[in-house]
C-alpha positions as CSV (number, residue, x, y, z in Angstrom):
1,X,11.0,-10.1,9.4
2,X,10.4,-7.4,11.4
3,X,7.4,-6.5,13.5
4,X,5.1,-4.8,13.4
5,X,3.9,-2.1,15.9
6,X,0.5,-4.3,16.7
7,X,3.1,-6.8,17.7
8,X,4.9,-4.9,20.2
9,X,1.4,-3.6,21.8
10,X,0.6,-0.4,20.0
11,X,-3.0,-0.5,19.6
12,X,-3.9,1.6,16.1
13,X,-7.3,2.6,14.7
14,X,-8.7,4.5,11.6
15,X,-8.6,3.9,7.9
16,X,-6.2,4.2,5.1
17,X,-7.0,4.3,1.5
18,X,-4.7,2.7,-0.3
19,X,-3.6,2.3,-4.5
20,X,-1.7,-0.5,-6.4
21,X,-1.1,-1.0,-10.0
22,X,-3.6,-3.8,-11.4
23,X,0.3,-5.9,-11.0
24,X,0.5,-6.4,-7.6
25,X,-3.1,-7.7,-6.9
26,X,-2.8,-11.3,-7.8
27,X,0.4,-12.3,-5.8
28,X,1.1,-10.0,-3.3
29,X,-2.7,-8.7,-2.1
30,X,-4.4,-11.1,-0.5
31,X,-1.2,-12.3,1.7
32,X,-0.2,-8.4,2.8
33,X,-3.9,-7.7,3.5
34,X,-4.8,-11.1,5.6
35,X,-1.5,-9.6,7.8
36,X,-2.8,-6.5,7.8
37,X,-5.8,-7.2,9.5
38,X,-4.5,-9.8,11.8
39,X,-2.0,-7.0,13.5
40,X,-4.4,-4.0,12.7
41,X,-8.3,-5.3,13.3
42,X,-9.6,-1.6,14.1
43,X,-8.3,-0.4,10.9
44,X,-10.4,-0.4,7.5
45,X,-8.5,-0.7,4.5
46,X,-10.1,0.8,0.9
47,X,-8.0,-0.9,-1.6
48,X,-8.0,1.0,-5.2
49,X,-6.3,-1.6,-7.9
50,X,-5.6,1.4,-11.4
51,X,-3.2,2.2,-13.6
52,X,-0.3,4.3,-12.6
53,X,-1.4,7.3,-13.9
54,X,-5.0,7.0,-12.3
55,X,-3.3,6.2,-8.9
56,X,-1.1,9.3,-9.3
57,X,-4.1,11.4,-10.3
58,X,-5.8,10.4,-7.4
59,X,-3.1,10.5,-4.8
60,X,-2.4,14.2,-6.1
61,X,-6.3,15.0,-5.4
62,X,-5.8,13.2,-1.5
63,X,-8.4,10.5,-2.7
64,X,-5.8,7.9,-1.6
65,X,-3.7,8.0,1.7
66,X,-0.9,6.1,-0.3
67,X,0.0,4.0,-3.5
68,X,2.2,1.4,-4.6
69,X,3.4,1.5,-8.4
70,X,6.8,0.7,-10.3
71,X,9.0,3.5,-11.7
72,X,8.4,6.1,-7.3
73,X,11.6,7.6,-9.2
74,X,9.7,10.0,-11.1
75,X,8.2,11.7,-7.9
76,X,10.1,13.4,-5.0
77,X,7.9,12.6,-2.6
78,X,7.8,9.1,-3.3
79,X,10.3,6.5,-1.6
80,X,11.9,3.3,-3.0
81,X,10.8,0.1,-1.6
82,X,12.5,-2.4,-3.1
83,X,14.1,-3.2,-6.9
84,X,12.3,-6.1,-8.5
85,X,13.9,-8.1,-11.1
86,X,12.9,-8.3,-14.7
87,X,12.7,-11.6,-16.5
């Protein structure tokens, strides 16, 4: 895994205002947010769990910072994290 800038001394601060589809909530939240704040302690997170098309809206409007949703494709300013398999 590789580390983080809190883990190589860079002190951060501020806030971020973040989206997810309503899907990534139960399984991946609660672990990426407890690391979150471990690494970054000065920064305040505002977590916004929508549908896609809520998300978009307010991304679009700067009401979020970013937002995390299957399908970044369809946007050119979005950027592909990772291809999850379907079962």
């Amino acid at each position: 895994m590789k580390p983080w800038p809190a883990d190589r001394g860079i002190a951060v601060g501020g806030s971020v205002r973040f989206g997810l589809q309503t899907d990534f909530t139960e399984n991946c939240l609660p672990k990426a947010l407890a690391r979150f704040k471990q690494a970054y302690p000065e920064i305040q997170v505002e977590v916004s769990a929508d549908r896609q098309t809520v998300l978009l809206e307010r991304l679009d409007k700067g009401q979020l910072d970013l937002a995390l949703f299957f399908g970044a494709g369809r946007r050119g300013d979005a950027q592909r994290l990772t291809a999850l398999p379907m079962a």
